[in-house]
C-alpha positions in Angstrom: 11.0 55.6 21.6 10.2 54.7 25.0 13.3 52.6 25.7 15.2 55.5 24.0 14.0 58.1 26.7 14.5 56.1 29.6 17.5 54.7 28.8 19.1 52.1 30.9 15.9 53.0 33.7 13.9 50.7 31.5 13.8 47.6 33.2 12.0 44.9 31.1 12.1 41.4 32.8 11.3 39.1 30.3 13.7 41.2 27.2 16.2 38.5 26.8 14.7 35.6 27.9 14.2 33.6 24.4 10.7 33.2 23.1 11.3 29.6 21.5 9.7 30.9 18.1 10.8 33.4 14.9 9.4 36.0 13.6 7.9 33.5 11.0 6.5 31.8 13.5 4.9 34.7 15.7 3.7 36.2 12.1 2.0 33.3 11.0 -0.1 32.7 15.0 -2.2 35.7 13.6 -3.2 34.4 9.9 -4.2 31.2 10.6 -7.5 32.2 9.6 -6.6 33.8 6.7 -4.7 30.7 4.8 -3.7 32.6 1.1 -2.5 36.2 3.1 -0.7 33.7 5.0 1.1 31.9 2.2 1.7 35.3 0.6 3.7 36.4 3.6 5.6 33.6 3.8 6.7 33.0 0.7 7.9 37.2 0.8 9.7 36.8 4.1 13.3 35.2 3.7 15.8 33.3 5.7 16.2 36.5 8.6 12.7 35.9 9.4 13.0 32.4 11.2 15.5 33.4 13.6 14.9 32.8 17.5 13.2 35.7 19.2 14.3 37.0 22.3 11.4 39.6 24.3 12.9 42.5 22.7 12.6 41.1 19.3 8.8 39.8 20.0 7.6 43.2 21.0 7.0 44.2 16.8 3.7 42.6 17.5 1.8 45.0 19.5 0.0 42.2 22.0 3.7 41.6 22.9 4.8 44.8 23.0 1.8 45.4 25.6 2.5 42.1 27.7 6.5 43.5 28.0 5.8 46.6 28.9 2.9 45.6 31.5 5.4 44.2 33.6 8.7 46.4 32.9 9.8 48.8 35.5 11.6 52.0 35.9 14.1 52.8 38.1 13.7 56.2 40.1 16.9 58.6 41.1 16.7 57.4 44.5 17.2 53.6 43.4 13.6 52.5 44.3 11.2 51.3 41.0 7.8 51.5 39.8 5.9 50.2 37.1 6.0 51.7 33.9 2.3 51.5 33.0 0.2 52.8 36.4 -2.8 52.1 34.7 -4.0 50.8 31.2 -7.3 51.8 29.6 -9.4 50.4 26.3 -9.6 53.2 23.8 -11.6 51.1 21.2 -12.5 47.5 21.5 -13.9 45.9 18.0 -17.2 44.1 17.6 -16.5 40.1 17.3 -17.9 39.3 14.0 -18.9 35.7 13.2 -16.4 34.8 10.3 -17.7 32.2 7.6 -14.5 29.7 7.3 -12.8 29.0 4.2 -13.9 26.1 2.2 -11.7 23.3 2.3 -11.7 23.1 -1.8 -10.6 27.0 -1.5 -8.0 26.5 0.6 -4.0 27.2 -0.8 -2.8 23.8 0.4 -5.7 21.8 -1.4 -5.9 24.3 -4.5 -2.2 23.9 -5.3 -2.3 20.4 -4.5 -4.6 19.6 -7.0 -2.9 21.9 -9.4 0.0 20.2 -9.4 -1.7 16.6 -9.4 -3.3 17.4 -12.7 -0.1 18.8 -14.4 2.0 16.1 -13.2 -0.2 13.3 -14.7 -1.0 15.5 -17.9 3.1 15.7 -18.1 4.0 12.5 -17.5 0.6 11.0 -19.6 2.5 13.2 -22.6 5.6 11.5 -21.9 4.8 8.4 -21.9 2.1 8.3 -24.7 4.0 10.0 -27.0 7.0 11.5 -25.4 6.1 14.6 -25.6 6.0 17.9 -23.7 4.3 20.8 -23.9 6.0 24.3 -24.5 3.1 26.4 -23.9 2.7 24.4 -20.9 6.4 25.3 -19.9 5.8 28.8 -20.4 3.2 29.1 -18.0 4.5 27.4 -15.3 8.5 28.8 -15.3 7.0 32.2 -16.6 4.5 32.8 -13.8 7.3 31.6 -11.3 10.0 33.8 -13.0 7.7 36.8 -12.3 6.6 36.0 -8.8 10.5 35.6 -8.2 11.3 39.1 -10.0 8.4 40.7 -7.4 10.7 38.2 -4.6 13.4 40.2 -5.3 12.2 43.9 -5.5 10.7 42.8 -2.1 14.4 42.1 -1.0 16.1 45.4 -2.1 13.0 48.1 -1.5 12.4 47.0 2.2 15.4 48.1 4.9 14.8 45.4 7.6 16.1 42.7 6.1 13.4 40.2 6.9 12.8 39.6 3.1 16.5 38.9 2.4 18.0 35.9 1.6 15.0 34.1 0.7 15.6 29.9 -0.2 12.3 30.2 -2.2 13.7 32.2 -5.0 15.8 28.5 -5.8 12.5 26.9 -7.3 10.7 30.5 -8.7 14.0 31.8 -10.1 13.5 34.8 -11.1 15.4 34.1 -14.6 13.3 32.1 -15.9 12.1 35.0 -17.3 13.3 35.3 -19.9 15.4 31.9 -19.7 12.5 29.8 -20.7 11.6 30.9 -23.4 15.0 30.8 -24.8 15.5 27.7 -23.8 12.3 26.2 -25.3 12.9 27.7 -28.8 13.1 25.2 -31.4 17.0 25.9 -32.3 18.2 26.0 -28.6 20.5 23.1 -29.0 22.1 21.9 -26.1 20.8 24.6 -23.7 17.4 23.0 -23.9 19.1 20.1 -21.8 21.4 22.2 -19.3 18.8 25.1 -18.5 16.3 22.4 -17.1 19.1 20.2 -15.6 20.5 23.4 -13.9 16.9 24.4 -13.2 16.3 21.0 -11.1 19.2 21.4 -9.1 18.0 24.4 -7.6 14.2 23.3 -7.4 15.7 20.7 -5.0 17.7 22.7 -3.3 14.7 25.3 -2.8 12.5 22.4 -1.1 15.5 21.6 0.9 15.9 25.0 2.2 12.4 26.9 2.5 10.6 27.2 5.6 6.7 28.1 4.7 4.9 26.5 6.4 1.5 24.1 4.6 2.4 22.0 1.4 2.8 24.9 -1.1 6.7 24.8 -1.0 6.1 20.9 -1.7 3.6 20.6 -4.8 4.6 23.8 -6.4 8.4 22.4 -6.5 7.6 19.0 -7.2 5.4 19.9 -10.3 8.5 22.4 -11.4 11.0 19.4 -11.0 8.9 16.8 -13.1 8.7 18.7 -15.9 12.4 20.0 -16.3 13.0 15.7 -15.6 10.6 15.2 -18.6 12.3 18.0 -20.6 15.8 16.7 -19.7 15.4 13.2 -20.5 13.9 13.6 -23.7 16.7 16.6 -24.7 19.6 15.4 -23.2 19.5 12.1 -25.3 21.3 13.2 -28.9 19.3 10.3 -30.8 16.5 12.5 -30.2 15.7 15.5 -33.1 14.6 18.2 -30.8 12.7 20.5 -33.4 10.6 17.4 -33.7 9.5 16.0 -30.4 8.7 19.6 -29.1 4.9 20.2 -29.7 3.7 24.2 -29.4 
């Protein structure tokens, strides 16, 4: 509003010089004290988000919007400037409250950490005990990320500035695994069994490849995805294998 009332008067110094961070990056400076809204965030915010920022683009965070316009200028009809802001004044300043931390064992990066420690030794303790997997355990795990990436991609249509477009995380919590998984786990699937997990892996990898949150979520939560659909795969894809039979519920 301001910029579109003055026009080109507006004289911002520090507008185009490049900030060296992305919106990402600016976003996540304010919730490092708050670890799971800041995983949450991340993991809505797609590709557009992790551009470079110029001063213009910074200034959606009021703090920078302040620090820009403390030092813009406008330029008068007789050529001479002045500063925007003649004077600044506090109309409400919080009370600092002491804020317990987090507990380490509460944290995002150690809970899903240890999440996906215990499923990949239960998976691969199945597999090689009795090759076997687990399709309960399957249906869980792709159906809970199926339905995070359905909410992914509402995010993606309902909001207009694009900074939840294009988002690499939707490669490892697809949202079609719902309903794909459960197809592809029932006891007549064939050869789909084989080809939806292969497929499946594929884009895990290419999810860790390409997401940028930042902490080990978009690490264990892929890895743990990508060892079961190898487990699944190599016991499937073999046909000296009766499917109906090595599938336990």
């Amino acid at each position: 509003m301001i910029a579109t009332v003055c026009g080109d008067s507006l004289i911002i110094p520090s507008r185009s010089n490049m900030t060296g961070k992305s919106y990402r990056d600016w976003m996540n400076e304010y919730l490092t004290e708050k670890p799971w809204y800041q995983l949450g965030m991340n993991l809505a915010l797609g590709s557009p988000s992790d551009k470079q920022t110029d001063g213009w683009q910074a200034m959606y965070l009021p703090d920078q919007l302040a620090g820009q316009l403390r030092h813009a200028t406008i330029r008068q009809s007789d050529g001479s400037m002045i500063p925007l802001l003649q004077s600044e004044q506090t109309l409400f300043m919080p009370q600092e409250k002491v804020k317990q931390p987090l507990a380490f064992i509460a944290r995002p990066n150690v809970v899903f950490t240890l999440f996906g420690i215990i499923v990949t030794v239960f998976s691969i303790g199945r597999f090689v005990s009795g090759r076997k997997v687990d399709r309960w355990l399957d249906h869980i795990l792709f159906g809970a990320s199926g339905l995070i990436g359905w909410f992914l991609i509402v995010l993606w249509h309902i909001r207009d500035d694009g900074v939840t477009a294009w988002n690499p995380t939707l490669l490892y919590l697809m949202p079609l695994h719902i309903p794909l998984v459960f197809w592809a786990t029932r006891r007549n699937a064939g050869a789909f069994r084989a080809l939806y997990f292969a497929v499946a892996a594929l884009l895990i990898l290419g999810g860790m490849v390409l997401s940028n949150i930042p902490g080990w979520f978009d690490v264990t939560c892929p890895v743990m995805l990508l060892v079961r659909c190898l487990i699944n795969y190599s016991l499937y894809s073999s046909p000296s294998h009766q499917w109906t039979r090595m599938y336990s519920h």
